[in-house]
N, C-alpha and C positions, 0 to 999 in steps of 0.2 A: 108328875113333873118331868121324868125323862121322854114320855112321849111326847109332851109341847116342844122338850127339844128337836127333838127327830124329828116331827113335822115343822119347825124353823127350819134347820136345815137343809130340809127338801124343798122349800119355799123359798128359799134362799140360792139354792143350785140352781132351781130352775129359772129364777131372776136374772141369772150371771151368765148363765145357760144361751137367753136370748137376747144380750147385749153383745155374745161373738158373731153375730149374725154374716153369712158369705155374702160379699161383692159380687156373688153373681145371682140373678135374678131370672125368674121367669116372666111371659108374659105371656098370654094366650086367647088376648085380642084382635082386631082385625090387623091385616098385615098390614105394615106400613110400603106402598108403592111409589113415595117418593121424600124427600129432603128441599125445604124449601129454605135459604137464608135472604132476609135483607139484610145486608151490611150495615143502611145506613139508619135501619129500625134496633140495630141489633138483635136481633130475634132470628131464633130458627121454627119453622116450624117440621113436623112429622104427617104428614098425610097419609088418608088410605082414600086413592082416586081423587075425587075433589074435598075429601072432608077432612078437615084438621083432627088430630086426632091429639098433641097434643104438643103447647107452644113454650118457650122457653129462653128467658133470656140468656144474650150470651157475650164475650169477649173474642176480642181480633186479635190478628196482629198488631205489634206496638207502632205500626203505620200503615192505619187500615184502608185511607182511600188510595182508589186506585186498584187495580189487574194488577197481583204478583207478578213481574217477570223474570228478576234475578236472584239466586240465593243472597239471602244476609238484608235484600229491601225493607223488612219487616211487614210487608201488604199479604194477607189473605186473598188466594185467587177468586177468578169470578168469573165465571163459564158453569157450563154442565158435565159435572164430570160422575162417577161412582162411586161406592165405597169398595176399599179394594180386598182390603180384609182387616178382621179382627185382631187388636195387641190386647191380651191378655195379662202381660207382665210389663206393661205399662211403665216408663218413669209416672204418668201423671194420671196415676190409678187407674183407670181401664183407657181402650181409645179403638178409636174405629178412623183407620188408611184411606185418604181420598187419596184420586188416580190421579192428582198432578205430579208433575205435569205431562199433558196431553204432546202428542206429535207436534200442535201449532206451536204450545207453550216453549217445548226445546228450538223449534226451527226459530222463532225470535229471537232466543235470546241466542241459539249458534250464529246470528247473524250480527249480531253485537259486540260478540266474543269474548261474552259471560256465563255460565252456569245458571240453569233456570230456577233451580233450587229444589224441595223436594221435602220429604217427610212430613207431608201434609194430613194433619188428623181432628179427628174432634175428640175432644179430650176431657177429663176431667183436671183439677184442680191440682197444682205444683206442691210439691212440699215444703214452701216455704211461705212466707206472708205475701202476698200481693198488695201495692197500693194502684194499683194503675186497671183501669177499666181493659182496656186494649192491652196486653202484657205479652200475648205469646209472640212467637218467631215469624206466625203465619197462619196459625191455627184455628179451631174454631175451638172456644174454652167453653164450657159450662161447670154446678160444684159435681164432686164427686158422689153426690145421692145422684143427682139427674144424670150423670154418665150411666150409672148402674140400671138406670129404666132403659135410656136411650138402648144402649149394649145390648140390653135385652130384645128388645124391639124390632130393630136394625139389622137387616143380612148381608152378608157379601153381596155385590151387586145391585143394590139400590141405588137409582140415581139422585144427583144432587145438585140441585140447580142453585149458585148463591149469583146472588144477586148484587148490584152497589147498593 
């Protein structure tokens, strides 16, 4: 009887063992060479040259049509821009830095005599409930499993072409 206990409780460690599993993931597929978004598909896809390698739906800004141009619009930009780098300590579990906004993006809106806004990322999921498709500030949402591949995936310096 004491050994069915012993091996319970080692079947049972290792159970609990693999339910702390890290947010950070490997991948060791083809590289991804580019970020494609439609805005108005919601979908992002990940390519490697012309092959999709793997597609996902997503969330905008809480006023997604339209070219971001000033902070606080709620629009998701739309040009070609990079990833700039990795946030590891994430508010929104992990997230990967697009390079808005670009030199045009600021001369606009210094022409205006507004702020072009900024903190541009793809992100995973808030901490709190979401009801709303479109939710973020600006950003491009997906949940936080799919952050944790992307993350993986994704290097400094890819670029990102989102589309309306």
């Amino acid at each position: 009887m004491g050994f069915l206990r012993v091996l319970l409780l080692v079947v049972l460690g290792l159970g609990l063992s693999a339910c702390g599993s890290s947010k950070f993931k490997t991948y060791n597929g083809p590289e991804v060479t580019e970020i494609q978004v439609s805005k108005s598909d919601r979908k992002m896809y990940l390519l490697h040259n012309d092959e999709v390698l793997k597609t996902y739906k997503i969330g905008l800004g809480f006023n997604p049509v339209g070219h971001k141009q000033f902070e606080g619009d709620g629009k998701t930009p739309e040009g070609t821009y990079y990833i700039s780098h990795r946030n590891p300590k994430s508010e929104f579990h992990l997230s990967l830095g697009i390079s808005y906004p670009n030199e045009a993006d600021r001369a606009f809106a210094s022409t205006k005599g507004k702020p072009p806004g900024g903190d541009i990322f793809i992100h995973g999921g808030p901490n709190r409930k979401v009801t709303k498709r479109d939710w973020t500030a600006g950003c491009i949402a997906v949940t936080d499993r799919q952050m944790e591949r992307i993350y993986a995936m994704v290097k400094p310096g890819t670029p990102i072409h989102i589309l309306p």
